[in-house]
FITISE-768185 format. One record per residue (C-alpha): residue in three letters; x, y negated, z negated. Coordinates in steps of 0.001 Angstrom, whole numbers, plus 500000, padded with zeros to 6 digits. Layout:
BEGIN
ALAXYZ ...
***
This chain:
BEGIN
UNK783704645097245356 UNK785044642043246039 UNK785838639440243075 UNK785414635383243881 UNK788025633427242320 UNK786811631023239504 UNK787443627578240613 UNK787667628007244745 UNK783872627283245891 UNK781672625053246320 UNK780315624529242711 UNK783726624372242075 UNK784918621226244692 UNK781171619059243433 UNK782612619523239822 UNK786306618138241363 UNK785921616245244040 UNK788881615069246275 UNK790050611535245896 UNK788743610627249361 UNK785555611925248007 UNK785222609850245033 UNK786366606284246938 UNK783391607320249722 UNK781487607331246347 UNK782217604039245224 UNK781754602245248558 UNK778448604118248365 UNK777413602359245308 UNK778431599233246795 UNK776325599661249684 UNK773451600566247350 UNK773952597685244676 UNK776105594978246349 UNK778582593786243850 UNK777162590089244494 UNK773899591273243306 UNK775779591462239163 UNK775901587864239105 UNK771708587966238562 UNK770344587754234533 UNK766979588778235118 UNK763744586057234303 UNK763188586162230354 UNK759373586349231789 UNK758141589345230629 UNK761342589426227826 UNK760981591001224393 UNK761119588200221646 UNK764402588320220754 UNK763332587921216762 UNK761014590734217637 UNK763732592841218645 UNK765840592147215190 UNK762914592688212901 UNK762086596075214688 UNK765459597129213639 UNK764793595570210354 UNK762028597882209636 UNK764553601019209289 UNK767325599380206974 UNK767873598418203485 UNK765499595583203098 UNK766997593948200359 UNK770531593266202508 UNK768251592063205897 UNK768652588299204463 UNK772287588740204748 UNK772232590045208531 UNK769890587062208969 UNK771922584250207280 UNK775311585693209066 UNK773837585456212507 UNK772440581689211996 UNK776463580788211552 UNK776798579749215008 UNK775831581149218549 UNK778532583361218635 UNK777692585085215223 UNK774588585707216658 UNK775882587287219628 UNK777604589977217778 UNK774816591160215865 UNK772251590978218913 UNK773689594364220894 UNK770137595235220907 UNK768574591691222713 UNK771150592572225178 UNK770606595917225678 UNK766864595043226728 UNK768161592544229295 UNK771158594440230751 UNK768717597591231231 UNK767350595189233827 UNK770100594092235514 UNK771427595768238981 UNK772880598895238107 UNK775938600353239956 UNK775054604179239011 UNK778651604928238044 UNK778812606343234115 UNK781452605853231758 UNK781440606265227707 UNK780219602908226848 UNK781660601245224059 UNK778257599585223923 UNK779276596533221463 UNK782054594805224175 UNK782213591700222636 UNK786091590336222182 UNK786256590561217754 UNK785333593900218364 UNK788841594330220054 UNK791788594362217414 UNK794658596379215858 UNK795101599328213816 UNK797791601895212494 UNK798322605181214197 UNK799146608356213039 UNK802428608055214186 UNK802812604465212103 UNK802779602554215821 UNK800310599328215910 UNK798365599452218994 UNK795890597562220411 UNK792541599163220785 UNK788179598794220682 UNK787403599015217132 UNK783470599292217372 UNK781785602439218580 UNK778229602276216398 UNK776793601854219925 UNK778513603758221856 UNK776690606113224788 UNK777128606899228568 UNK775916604313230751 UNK777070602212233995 UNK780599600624233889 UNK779377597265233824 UNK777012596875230557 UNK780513596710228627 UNK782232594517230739 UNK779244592213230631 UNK778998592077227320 UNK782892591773226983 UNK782941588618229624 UNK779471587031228100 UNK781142587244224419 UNK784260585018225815 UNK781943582278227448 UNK780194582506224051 UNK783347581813222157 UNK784635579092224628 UNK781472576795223990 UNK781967577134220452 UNK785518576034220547 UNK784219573297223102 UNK785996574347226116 UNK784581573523229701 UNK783332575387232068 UNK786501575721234122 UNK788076576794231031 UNK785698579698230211 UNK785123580545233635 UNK789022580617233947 UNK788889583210230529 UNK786400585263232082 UNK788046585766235608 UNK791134586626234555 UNK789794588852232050 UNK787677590671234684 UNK790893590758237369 UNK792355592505234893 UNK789848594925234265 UNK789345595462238156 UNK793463595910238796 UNK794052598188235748 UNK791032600630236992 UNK793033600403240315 UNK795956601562238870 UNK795113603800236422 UNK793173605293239589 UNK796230605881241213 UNK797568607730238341 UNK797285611566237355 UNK794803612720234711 UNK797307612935232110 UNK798998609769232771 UNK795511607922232345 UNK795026609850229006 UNK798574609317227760 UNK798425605586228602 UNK798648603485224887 UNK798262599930224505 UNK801179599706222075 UNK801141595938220296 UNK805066595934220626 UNK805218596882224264 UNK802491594435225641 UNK804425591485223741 UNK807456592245225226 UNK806875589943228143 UNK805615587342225827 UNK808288586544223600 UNK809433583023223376 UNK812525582815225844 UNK813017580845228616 UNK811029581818231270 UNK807870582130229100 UNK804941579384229413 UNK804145577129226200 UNK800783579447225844 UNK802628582544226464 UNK805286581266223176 UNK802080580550220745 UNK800217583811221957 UNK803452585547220516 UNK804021583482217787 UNK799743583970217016 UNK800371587990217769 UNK803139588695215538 UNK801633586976212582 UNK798729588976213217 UNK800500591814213433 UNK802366591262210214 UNK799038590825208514 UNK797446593851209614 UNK800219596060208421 UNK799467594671204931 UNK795499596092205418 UNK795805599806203692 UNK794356601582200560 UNK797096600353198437 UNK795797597117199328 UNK792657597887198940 UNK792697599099195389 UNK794629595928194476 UNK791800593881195830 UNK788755595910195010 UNK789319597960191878 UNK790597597778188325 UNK791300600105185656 UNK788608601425183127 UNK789392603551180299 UNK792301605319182524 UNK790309605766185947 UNK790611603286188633 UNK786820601614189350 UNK785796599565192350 UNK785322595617190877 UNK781827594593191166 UNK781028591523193922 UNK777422591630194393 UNK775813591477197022 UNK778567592136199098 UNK780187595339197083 UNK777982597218194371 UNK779353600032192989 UNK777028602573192248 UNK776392602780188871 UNK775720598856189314 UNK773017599938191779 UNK771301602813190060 UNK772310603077186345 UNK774217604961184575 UNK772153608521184953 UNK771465608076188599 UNK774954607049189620 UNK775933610086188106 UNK773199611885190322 UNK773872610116193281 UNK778147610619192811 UNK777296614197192877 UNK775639613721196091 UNK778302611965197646 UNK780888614268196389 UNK778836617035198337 UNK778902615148201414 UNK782384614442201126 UNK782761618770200978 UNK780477618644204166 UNK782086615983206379 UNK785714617993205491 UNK784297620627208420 UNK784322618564211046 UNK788364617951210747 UNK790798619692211927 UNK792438622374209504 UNK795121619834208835 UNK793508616887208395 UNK791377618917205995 UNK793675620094203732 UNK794853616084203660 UNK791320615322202650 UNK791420618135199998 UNK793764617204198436 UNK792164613928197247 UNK789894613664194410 UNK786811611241194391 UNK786824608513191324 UNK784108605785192601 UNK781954604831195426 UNK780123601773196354 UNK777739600020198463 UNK779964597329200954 UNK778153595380203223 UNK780161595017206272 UNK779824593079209657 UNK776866591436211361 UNK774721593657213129 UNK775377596878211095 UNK774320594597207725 UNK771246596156206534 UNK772361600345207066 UNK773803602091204440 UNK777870601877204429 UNK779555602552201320 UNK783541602861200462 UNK784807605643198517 UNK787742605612196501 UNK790016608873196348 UNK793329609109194449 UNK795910612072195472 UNK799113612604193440 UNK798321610383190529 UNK796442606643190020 UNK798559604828192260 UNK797974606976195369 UNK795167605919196839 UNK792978606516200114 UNK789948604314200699 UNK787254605940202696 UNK784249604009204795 UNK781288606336204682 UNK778801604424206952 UNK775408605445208367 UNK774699606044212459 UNK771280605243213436 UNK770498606180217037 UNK772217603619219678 UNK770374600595220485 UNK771171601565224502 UNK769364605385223546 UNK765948603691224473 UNK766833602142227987 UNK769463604939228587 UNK768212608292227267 UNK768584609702223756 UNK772390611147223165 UNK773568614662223793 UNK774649614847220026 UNK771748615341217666 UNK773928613482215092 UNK774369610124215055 UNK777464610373213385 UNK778602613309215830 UNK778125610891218634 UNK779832608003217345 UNK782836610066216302 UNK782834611926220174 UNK782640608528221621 UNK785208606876219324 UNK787811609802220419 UNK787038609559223783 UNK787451605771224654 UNK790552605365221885 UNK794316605688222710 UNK794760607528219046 UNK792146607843216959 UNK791611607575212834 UNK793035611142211595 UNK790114610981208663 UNK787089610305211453 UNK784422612605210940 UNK780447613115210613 UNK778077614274208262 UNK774090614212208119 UNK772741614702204781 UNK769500613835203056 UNK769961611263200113 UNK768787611073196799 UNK764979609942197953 UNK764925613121200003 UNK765718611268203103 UNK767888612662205910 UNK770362610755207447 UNK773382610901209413 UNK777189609310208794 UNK780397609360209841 UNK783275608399207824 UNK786184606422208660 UNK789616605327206959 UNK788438601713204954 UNK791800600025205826 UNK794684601834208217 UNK796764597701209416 UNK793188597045210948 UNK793409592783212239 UNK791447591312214368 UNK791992587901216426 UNK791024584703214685 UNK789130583402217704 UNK788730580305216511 UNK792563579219217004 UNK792812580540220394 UNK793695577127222750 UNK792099577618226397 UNK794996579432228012 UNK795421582047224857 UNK791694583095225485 UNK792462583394229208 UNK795532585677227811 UNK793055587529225111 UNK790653588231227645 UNK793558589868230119 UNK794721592161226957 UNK790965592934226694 UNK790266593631229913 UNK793150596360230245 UNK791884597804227444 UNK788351598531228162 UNK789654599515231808 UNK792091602524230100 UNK789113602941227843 UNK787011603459230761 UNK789345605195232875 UNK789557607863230397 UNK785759609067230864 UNK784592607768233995 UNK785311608062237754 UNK788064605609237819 UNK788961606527241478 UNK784836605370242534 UNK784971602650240144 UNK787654600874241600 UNK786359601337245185 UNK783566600119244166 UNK784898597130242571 UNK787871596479245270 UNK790526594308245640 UNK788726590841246103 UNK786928588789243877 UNK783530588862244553 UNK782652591405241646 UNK784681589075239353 UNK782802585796240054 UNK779609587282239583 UNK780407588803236448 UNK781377585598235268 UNK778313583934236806 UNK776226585901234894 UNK778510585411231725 UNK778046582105231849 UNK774325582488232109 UNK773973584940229272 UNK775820582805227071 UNK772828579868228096 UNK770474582524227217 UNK772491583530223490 UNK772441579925222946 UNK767989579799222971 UNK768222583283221086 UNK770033581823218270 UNK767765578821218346 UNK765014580924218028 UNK765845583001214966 UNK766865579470213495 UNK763166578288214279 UNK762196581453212675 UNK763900580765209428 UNK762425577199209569 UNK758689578295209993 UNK759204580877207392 UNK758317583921209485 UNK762027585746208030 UNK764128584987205204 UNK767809584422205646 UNK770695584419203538 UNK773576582028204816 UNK776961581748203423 UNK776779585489202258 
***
């Protein structure tokens, strides 16, 4: 009888196509959705109200917290562009679509970029954001990502040129790191790390650096020496006190409630005991060492902690731990995972958990992931089932202050971005198609920042219509919160 090797037949070469293969595939796509063709934002005719949109997701969160959401994305156009991943969704699901997957981030906009600590105590640069996060074609993210830049650049009152300028180069960079990270073996592409210290290395003040290049540094390593100040020892300075020997998180409604603020005295007892058992749940989905970590921390408090924009309204609470004694601390984030606003134009996810899925596409797009990321679903003390994952609170996590970026350190922001989302990309996708399909030209990068450019017009009416729905009284908002 004669034995096939695993691995040498057909099935075998469709699962692993040759490289010549996968570029025929990508100059397929193009033939099938000219690259031109991304440049088009479909007619709102026939567009879901944007307010609409918002309230529907209203209808499955914490009502009492929607105000909040509300009031934060009145603060300006841009505000309301990062809570509005859904209103996008519904109009990218009818743009052109090239066909060619990846693990979507699905929240690309630029403050959703930023640093963090690794396990290794490196700071590298990295997407931060993954409550979205699904398969879907390449260019939804990079959309997003170049629309979110052209947002920011009216707001800071830059011209066209200027955001056009941001966009392109944040685009070219995108298109030339797929190229090269096409050209690269499988482990090189998953090994690649955008480490903070090694992409400022060019961009040190010296000589032969440009006057933007100088503040970008300057603006980078104060950042950086912020961030590394973010961590649970931090954290319990700022958000806890000591009570009759036991550290207890401080009290700043609405923004933090601690829980036996929220439900008295009995039920917070009740509901700790629930959240203890959920801790014990969520330690099987780490690793055996990261485990035993976890175990080795005792839960004191937990609390309610509104975060963000468009996450405002689901349930995300911070749990303080201690380990050795009082003054060893670990801050959890314990936050809920409805299904992705891209599950209805794109399919439900593979994961049954929402928290499963954010966690799988969190380790699949990041460079080095939080060693304390895991998922849970559990049903809460009204019975209800819902699903979580949990996060380190604070591990040197800084973001960009967007608002003091000059012209040429957005064009410079949007480069570092662009990189990043292409190694984020590259890591799931067919990087080899991709960047056939894209090429070496420009015509894919002026019509993604034609469209950008448009979307941001669009953003701009979207705002003004939740505004004119605050007016007329049809929702309630909260600003300043």
């Amino acid at each position: 009888m004669t034995t096939r090797r695993a691995g040498r037949g057909p099935a075998s070469r469709m699962a692993h196509p040759s490289p010549e293969e996968r570029v025929s595939r990508g100059r397929a796509a193009r033939q099938q959705t000219p690259r031109s063709l991304h440049a088009e934002l479909p007619s709102a005719t026939g567009r879901p109200d944007p307010v609409d949109v918002l309230e529907e997701q209203a209808a499955n969160r914490i009502a009492e917290l929607i105000p909040i959401r509300y009031g934060r994305m009145l603060a300006s156009p841009f505000s309301f562009f990062r809570g509005a991943a859904a209103v996008m969704a519904e109009d990218l699901a009818r743009t052109p679509s090239s066909g060619l997957r990846v693990q979507l981030c699905g929240d690309a906009h630029l403050s959703n970029f930023g640093v963090f600590g690794t396990p290794e105590r490196r700071l590298v640069f990295d997407i931060n954001d993954f409550d979205e996060t699904l398969p879907g074609p390449f260019e939804w993210d990079l959309k997003r990502l170049a629309a979110s830049f052209v947002v920011a650049g009216r707001e800071s009152g830059f011209g066209a040129a200027e955001r056009e300028a941001a966009v392109l180069a944040g685009v070219e960079r995108y298109r030339t790191a797929m190229t090269e990270f096409a050209s690269m073996g499988n482990l090189g592409v998953f090994y690649a790390s955008p480490d903070v210290e090694q992409l400022l290395t060019g961009h040190r003040p010296d000589a032969g650096s440009s006057a933007a290049e100088r503040r970008m540094a300057r603006h980078a390593e104060r950042w950086m020496a912020k961030a590394r100040t973010r961590d649970s020892a931090s954290a319990m300075r700022r958000f806890t006190r000591e009570v009759d020997g036991e550290r207890r998180i401080v009290a700043d409604p609405p923004l933090t409630t601690p829980v036996a603020d929220l439900l008295g005295p009995m039920a917070a007892e009740d509901f700790q005991r629930w959240a203890r058992g959920l801790l014990r749940e969520y330690r099987r989905t780490l690793a055996t060492d990261r485990r035993r970590l976890v175990e080795s921390y005792r839960m004191v408090d937990l609390a309610r902690r509104v975060v963000g924009v468009g996450s405002v309204g689901t349930g995300a609470w911070i749990a303080l731990l201690v380990g050795r004694d009082q003054h060893d601390p670990l801050f959890l984030q314990v936050k809920e995972a409805p299904p992705s606003v891209l599950e209805r134009h794109l399919g439900r996810s593979e994961y049954r958990n929402g928290g499963h899925r954010v966690v799988a596409g969190q380790r699949l797009m990041q460079a080095a992931g939080d060693v304390f990321l895991g998922w849970i679903r559990q049903a809460g003390p009204d019975g209800r089932e819902r699903d979580f994952y949990v996060r380190q609170f604070r591990d040197w996590k800084g973001s960009v202050e967007v608002e003091r970026l000059r012209p040429e350190g957005l064009r410079l922001y949007a480069e570092l971005c662009g990189w990043t989302l292409a190694r984020a990309h590259a890591r799931s996708g067919d990087r080899v198609a991709i960047a056939a399909y894209m090429g070496k030209g420009r015509v894919f990068d002026r019509a993604i920042a034609a469209f950008a450019e448009a979307y941001a017009a669009r953003n701009a009416g979207d705002h003004a219509a939740l505004a004119a729905a605050v007016d007329d009284g049809r929702i309630a908002a909260a600003p300043g919160v």
